[in-house]
C-alpha positions in Angstrom: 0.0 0.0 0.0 1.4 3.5 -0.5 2.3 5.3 2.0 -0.3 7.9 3.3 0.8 11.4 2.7 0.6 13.6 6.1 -1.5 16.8 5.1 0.6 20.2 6.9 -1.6 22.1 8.7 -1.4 25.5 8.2 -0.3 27.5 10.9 -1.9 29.7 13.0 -2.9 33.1 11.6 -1.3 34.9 14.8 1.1 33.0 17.2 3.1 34.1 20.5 5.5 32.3 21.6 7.0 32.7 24.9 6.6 36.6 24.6 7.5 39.1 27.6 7.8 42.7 27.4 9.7 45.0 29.9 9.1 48.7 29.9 12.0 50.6 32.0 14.9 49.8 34.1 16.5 49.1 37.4 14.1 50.1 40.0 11.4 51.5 37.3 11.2 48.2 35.4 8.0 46.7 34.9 7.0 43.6 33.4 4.0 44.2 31.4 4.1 40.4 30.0 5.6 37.4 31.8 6.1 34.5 28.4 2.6 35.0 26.9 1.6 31.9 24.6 -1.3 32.5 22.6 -2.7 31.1 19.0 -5.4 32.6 16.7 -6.6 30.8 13.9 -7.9 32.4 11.1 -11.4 33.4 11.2 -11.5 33.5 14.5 -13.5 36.1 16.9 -11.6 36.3 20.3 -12.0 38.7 22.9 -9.1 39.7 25.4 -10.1 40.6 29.1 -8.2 41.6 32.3 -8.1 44.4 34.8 -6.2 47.3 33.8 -2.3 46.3 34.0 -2.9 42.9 33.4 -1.2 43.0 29.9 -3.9 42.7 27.2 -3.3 45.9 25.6 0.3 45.3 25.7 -0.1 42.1 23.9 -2.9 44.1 21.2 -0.3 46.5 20.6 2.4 43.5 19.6 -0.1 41.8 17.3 -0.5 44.9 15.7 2.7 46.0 15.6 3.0 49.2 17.5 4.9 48.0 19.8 8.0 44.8 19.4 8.8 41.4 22.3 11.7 42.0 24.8 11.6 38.6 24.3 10.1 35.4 22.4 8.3 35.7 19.3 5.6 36.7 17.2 4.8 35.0 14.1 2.2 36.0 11.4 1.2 33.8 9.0 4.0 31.7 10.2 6.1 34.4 9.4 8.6 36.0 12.5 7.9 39.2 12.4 10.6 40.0 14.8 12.9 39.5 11.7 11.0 42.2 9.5 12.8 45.6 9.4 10.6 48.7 11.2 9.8 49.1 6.9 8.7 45.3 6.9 6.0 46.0 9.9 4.9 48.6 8.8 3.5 47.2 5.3 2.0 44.2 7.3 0.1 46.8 9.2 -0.8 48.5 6.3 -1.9 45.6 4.2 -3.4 43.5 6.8 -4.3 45.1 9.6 -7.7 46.9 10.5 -7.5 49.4 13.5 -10.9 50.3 15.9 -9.9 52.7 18.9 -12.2 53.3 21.4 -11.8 57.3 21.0 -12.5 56.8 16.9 -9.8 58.6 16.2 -11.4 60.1 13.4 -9.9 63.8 11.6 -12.2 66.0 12.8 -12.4 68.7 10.4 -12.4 65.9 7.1 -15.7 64.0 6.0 -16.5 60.6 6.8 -15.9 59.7 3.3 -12.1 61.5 3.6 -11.8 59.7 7.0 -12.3 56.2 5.6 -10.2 56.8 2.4 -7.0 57.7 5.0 -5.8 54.0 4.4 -5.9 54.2 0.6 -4.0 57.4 0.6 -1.2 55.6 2.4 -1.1 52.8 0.0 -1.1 55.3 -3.1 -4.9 53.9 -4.1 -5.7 56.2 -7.3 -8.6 59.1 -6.3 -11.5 57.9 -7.8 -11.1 54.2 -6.8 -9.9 55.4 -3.5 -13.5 57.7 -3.3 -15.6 54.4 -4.8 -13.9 52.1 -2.3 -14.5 54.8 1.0 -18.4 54.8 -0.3 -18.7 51.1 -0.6 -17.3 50.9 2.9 -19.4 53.3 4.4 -22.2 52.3 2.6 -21.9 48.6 4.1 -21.7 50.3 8.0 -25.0 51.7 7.4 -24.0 55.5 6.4 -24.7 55.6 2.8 -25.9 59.1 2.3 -23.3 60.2 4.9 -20.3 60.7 3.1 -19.8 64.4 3.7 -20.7 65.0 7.5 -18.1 65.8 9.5 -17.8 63.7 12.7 -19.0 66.9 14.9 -22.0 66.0 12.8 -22.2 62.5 13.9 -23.8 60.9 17.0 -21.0 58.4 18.5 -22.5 55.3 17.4 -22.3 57.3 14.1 -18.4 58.2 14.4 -17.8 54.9 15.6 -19.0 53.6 11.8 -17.1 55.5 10.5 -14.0 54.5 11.9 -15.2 51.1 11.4 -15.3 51.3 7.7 -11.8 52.7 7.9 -10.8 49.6 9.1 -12.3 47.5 6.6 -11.7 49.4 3.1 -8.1 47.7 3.0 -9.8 44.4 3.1 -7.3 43.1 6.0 -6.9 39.8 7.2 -7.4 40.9 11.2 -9.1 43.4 13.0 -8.0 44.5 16.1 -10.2 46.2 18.3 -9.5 48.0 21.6 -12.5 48.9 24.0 -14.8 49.7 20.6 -18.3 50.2 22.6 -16.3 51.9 25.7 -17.8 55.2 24.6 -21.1 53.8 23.4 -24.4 53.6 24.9 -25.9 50.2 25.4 -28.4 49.9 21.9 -25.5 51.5 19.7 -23.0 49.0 21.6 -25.1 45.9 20.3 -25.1 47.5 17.1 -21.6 48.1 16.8 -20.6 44.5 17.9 -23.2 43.0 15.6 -21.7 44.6 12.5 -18.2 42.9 13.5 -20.1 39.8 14.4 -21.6 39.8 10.5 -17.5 40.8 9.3 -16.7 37.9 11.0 -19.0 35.2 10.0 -19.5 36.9 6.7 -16.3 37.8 5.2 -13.9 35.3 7.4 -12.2 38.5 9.1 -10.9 37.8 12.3 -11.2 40.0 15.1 -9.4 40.4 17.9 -11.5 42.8 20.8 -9.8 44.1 24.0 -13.1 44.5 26.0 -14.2 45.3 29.7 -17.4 44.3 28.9 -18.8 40.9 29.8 -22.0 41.2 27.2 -19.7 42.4 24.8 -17.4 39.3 25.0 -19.9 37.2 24.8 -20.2 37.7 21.0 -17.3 36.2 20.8 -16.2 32.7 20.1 -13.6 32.6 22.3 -12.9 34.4 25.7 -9.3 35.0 26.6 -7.8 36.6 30.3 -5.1 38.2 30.9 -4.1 38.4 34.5 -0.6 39.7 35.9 1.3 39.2 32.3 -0.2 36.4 31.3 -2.8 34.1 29.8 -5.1 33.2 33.3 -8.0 31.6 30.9 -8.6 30.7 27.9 -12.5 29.5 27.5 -14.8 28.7 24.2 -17.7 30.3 23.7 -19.3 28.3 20.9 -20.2 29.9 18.3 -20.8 33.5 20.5 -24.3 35.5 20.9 
């Protein structure tokens, strides 16, 4: 009989390996993570919990590459991005990276449409593609008809779109989002983590939520807590709310 052929799996979309991270020196050294070992899978949705100083927004700031190991590593796609030059990271981020901040970050005297086409810009996407593309986006959010409000004309849950389809009109493989209801009322919460929820299950992006919020994690497939620099619990949620 011939021999059966082992299939390779692939690896993990995100994978830490043993990772600390030590801010300071001497007597002001702290050690924000203690040998973290984490692995996402693509198409995952995972939400990351702790108390403040526990090290999950240290860890979101290594998987999206604001911020580099003391030591261990961090591979993408199997790939250690350790070894990529500050260059290297930077077009990982840019190519497959989405960003959601809790403050929305958002240009405040630019449209919504100028807002979302910010990523395009930066990969030299010509204007009228780049204008199509920041429509779509927005249009997909919920804000078609929106395109030229400012956000001092938006409500929150409005900016907070906004920002959103910034994050998407690249198309990346992750999105990594830090406390994205923290400024949101309950209703436009729900609806905010229902349009990642539908990303998720929808278009196969993976999504990555730093969250205080117990209702909020529960839309998530997976729960994971951070406590003291590392990785307390790790707990399936099915397939979330």
């Amino acid at each position: 009989m011939p021999a059966q052929v082992e299939q390779q799996q692939p690896p993990p979309l995100v994978e830490l390996q043993g990772v600390t991270k030590i801010y300071g020196s001497g007597t002001a050294e702290m050690q924000a993570l203690r040998g973290v070992d984490l692995r996402i899978a693509e198409g995952e949705f995972v939400a990351v919990m702790g108390p403040s100083g526990s090290g999950k927004s240290t860890c979101m700031n290594i998987l999206g590459c604001l911020d580099t190991p003391t030591g261990g590593r961090y591979l993408f796609k199997g790939v250690d991005v350790g070894a990529l030059s500050r260059n290297q990271r930077a077009l990982l981020r840019r190519h497959h990276l989405g960003f959601i901040f809790q403050g929305f970050n958002l240009l405040n005297r630019t449209s919504a449409l100028e807002n979302v086409e910010l990523p395009l810009i930066y990969r030299g996407v010509p204007t009228r593609e780049r204008h199509r593309r920041a429509a779509a986006a927005l249009a997909v959010v919920g804000l078609a008809g929106w395109e030229r409000h400012t956000p001092g004309e938006l409500s929150g849950g409005q900016q907070q779109r906004v920002a959103i389809a910034r994050a998407i009109v690249t198309e990346p493989a992750v999105l990594l989002a830090d406390e994205p209801t923290g400024n949101l009322d309950t209703a436009r919460s729900l609806e905010i983590m229902e349009l990642l929820t539908a990303f998720n299950r929808e278009q196969g992006i993976t999504v990555i939520m730093v969250t205080h919020e117990q209702e909020m994690a529960a839309f998530a497939g997976r729960a994971i807590l951070f406590r003291d620099g590392l990785v307390a619990e790790d707990q399936d949620n099915g397939e979330g709310r």
